[in-house]
C-alpha positions as CSV (number, residue, x, y, z in Angstrom):
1,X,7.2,6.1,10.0
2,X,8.4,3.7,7.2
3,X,9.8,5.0,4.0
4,X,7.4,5.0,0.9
5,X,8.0,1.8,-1.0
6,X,8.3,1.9,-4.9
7,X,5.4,-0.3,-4.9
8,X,2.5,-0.9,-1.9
9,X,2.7,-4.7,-0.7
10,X,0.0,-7.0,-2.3
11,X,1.0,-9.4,0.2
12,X,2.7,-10.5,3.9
13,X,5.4,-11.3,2.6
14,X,6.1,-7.7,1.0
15,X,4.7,-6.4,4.2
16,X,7.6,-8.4,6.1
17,X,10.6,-7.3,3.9
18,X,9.1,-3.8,5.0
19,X,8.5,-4.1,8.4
20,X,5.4,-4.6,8.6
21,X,3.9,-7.0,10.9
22,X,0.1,-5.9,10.5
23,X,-1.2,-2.9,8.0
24,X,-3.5,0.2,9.3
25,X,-5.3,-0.2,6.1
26,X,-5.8,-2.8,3.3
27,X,-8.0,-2.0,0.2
28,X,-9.5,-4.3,-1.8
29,X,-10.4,-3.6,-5.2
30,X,-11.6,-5.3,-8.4
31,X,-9.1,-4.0,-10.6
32,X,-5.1,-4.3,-10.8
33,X,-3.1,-3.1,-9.0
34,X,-1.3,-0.4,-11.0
35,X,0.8,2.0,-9.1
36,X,-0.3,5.2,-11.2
37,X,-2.8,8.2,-10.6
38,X,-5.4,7.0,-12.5
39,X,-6.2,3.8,-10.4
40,X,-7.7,4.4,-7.5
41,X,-6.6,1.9,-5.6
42,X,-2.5,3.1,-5.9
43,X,-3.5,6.8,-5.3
44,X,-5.6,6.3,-2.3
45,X,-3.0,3.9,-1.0
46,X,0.0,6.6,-1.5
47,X,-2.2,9.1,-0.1
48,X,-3.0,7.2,2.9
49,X,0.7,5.9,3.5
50,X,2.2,9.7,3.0
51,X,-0.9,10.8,6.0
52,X,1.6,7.7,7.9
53,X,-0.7,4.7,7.9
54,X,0.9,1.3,6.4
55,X,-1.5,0.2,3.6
56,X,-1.6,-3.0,1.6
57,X,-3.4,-3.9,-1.5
């Protein structure tokens, strides 16, 4: 399993300086991407990778 990151990759190129080759889940969302418990994007993507699934935004 990969180490959280301090942010979730928005991209492949974030994915690759993490490992990542292809993510288990990638949410879309109309809004920004701000990593803090009141978007839903960032919680549900730190929920997901701390279950051990590699998420991308």
């Amino acid at each position: 399993m990969i180490k959280q990151p301090p942010f979730l990759p928005i991209s492949l190129q974030e994915a690759g300086d993490l490992g990542i080759e292809q993510f288990d889940i990638i949410l879309v969302s109309g809004d920004a991407y701000v990593d803090h418990p009141s978007f839903g994007a960032g919680l549900l993507g730190r929920v997901l990778w701390d279950a051990g699934y590699t998420v991308g935004i």
